[in-house]
N, CA, C and O of each residue as an XYZ file, in Angstrom:
320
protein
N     -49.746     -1.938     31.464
C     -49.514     -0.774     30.647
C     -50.379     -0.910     29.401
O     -50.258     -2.031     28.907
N     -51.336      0.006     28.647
C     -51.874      0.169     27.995
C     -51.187      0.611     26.838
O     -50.142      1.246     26.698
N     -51.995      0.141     26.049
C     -51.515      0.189     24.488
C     -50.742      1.284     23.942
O     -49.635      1.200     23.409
N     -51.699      2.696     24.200
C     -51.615      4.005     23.967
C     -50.145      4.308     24.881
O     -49.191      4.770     24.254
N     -50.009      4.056     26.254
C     -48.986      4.408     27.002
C     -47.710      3.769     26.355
O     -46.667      4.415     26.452
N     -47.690      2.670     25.760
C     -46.630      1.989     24.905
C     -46.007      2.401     24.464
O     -44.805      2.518     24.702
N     -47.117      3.061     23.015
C     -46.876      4.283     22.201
C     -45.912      5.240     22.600
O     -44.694      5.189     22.433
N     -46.739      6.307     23.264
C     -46.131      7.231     23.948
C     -44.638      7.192     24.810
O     -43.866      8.133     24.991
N     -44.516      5.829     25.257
C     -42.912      5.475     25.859
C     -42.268      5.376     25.006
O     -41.202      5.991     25.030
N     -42.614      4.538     23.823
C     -41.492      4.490     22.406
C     -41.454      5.608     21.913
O     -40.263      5.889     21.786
N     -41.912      6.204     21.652
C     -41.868      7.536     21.228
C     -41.307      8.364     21.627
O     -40.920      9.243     20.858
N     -40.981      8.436     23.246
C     -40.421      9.243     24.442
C     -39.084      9.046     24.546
O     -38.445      9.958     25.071
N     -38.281      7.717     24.036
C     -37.370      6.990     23.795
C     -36.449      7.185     22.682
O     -35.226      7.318     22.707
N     -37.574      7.172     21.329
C     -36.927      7.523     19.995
C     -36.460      8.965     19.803
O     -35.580      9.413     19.067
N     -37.407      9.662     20.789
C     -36.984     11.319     20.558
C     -35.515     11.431     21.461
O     -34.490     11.785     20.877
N     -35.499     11.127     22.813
C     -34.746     10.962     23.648
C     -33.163     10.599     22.680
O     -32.321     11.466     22.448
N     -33.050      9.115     22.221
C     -32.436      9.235     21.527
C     -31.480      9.982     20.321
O     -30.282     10.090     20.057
N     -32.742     10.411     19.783
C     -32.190     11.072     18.587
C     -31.678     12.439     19.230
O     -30.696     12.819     18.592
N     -31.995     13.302     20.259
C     -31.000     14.146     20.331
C     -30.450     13.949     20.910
O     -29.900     15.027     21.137
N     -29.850     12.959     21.758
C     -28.368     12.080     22.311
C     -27.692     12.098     21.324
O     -26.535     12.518     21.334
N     -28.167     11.735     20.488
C     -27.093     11.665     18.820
C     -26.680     12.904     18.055
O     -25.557     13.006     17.560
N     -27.665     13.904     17.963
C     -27.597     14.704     17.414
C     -26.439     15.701     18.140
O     -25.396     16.184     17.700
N     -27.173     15.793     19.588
C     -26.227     16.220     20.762
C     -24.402     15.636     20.206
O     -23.541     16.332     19.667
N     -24.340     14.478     20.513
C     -22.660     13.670     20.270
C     -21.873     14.333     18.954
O     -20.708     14.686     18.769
N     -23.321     14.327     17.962
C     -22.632     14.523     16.927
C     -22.125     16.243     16.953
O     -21.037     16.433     16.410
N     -22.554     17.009     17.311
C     -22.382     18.565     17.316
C     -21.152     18.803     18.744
O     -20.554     19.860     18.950
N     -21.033     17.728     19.450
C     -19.378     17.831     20.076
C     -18.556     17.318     19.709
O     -17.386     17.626     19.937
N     -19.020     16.182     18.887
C     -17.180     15.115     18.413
C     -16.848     16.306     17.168
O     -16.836     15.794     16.049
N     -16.618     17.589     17.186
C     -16.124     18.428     15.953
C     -16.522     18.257     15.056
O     -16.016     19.013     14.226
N     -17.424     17.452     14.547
C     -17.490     17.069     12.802
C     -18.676     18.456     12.095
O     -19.833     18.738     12.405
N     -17.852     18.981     11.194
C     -18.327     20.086     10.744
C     -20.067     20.284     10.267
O     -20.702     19.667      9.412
N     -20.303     20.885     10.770
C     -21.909     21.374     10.085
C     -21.727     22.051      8.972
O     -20.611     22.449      8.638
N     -22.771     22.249      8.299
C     -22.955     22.039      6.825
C     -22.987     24.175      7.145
O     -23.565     24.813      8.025
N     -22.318     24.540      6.265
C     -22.319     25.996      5.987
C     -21.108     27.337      7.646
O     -20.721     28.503      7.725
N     -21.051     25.853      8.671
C     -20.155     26.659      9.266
C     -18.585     26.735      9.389
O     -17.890     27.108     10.334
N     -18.192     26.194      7.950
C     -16.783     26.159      8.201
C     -16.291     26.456      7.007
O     -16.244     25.447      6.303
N     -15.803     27.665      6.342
C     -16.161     27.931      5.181
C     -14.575     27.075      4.134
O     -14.313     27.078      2.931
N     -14.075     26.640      4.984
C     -13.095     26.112      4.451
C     -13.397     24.212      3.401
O     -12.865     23.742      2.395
N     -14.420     23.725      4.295
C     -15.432     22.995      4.079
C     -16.111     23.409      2.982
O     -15.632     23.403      1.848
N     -17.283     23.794      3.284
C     -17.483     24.711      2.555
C     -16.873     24.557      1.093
O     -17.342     23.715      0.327
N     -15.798     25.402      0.712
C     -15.272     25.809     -0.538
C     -15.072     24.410     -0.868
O     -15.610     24.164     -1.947
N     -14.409     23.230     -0.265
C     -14.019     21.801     -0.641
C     -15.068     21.786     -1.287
O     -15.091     22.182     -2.452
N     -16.334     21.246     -0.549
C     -17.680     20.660     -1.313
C     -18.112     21.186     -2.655
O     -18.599     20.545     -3.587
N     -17.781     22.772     -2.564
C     -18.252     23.442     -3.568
C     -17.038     23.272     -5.204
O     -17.299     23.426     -6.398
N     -16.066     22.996     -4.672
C     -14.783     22.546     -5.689
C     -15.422     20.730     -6.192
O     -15.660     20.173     -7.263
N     -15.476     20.416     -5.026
C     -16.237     18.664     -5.836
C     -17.061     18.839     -6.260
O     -17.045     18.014     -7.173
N     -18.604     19.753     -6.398
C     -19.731     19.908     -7.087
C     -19.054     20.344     -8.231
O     -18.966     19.503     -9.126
N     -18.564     21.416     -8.430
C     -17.824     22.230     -9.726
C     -17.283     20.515    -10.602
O     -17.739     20.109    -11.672
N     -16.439     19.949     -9.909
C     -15.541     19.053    -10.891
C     -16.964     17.815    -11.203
O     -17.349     17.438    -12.310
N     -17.451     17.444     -9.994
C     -18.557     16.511    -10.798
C     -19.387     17.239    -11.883
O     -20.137     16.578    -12.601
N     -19.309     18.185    -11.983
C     -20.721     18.895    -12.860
C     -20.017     18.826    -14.376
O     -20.786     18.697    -15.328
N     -18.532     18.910    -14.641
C     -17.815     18.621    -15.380
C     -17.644     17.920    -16.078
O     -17.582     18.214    -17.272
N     -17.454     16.363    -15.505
C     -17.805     15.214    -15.270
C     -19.123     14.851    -16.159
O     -19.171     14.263    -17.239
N     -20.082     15.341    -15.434
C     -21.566     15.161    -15.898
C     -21.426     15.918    -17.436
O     -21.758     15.435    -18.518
N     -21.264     16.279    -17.365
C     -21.174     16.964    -18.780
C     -20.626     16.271    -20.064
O     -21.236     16.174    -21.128
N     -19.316     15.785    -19.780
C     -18.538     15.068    -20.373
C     -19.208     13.645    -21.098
O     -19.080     13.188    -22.234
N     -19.944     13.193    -19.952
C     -20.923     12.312    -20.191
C     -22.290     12.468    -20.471
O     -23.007     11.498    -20.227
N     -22.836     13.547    -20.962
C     -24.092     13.866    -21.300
C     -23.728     13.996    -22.616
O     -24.612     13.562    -23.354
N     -22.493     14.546    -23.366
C     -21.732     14.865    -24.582
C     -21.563     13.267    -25.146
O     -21.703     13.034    -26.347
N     -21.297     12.352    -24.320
C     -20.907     11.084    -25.075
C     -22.341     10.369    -25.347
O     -22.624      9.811    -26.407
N     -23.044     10.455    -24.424
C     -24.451      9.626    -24.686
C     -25.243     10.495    -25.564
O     -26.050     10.021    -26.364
N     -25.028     11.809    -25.431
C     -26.332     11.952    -26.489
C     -25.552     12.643    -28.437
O     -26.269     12.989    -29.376
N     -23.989     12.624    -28.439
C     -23.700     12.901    -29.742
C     -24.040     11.166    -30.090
O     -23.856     10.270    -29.266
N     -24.602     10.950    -31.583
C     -24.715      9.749    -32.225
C     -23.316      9.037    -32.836
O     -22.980      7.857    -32.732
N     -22.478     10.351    -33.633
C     -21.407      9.729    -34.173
C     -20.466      9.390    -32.893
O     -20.427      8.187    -32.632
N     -20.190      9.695    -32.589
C     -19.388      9.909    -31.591
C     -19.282      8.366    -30.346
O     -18.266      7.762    -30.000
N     -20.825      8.102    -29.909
C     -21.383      7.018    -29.273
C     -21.026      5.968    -30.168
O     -20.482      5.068    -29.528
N     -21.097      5.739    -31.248
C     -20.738      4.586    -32.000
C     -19.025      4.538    -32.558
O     -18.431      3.672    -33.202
N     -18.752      5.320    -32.229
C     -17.131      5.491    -32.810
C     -16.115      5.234    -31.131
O     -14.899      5.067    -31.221
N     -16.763      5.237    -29.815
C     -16.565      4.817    -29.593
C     -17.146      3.625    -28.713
O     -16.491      3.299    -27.723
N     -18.326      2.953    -29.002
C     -18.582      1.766    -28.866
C     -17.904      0.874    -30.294
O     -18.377     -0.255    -30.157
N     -17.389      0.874    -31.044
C     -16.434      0.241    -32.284
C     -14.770      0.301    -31.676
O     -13.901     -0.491    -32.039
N     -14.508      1.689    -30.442
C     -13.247      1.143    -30.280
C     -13.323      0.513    -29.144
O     -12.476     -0.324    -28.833
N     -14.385      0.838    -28.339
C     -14.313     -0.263    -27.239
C     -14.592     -1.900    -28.025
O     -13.685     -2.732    -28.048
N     -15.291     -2.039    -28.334
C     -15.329     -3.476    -29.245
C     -13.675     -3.874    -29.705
O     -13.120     -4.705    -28.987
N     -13.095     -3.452    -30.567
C     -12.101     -3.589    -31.048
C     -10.576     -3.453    -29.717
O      -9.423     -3.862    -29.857
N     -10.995     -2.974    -28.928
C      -9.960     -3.418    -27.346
C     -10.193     -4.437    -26.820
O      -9.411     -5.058    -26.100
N     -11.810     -4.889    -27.240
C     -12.105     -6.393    -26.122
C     -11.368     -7.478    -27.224
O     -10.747     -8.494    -26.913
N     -11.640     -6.928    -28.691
C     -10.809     -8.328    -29.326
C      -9.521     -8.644    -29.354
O      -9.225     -9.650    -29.998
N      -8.404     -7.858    -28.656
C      -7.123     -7.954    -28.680
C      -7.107     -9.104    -27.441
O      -6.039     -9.569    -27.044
């Protein structure tokens, strides 16, 4: 078997594969992305609360007083 034909078998193999998988995965029920709108709304409720989140912490790192008032009470909890 030649080099090139190698190729072409692994290749014939990896594709083969991957929609065996892809295939399994689209019968064991597990939801696709935009067809289950119940899904759906979940993901879109965890983006909403992380973005929140993110915020909360964009407010602590970039106010100055604030960052040092509480890096002084975290300091002052580690000395107890």
């Amino acid at each position: 078997m030649g080099f090139w034909t190698s190729v072409v078998a692994i290749v014939a193999i990896i594709a083969w594969a991957t929609t065996r998988q892809a295939r399994y995965r689209n019968q064991s029920g597990a939801p696709i992305s935009g067809s289950d709108p119940v899904y759906t709304a979940q993901l879109e409720r965890e983006v909403a609360d992380l973005r929140k989140r993110l915020e909360v912490l964009e407010r602590i790192a970039t106010d100055g007083a604030e960052t040092r008032r509480l890096a002084n009470e975290i300091e002052s909890l580690r000395d107890r």
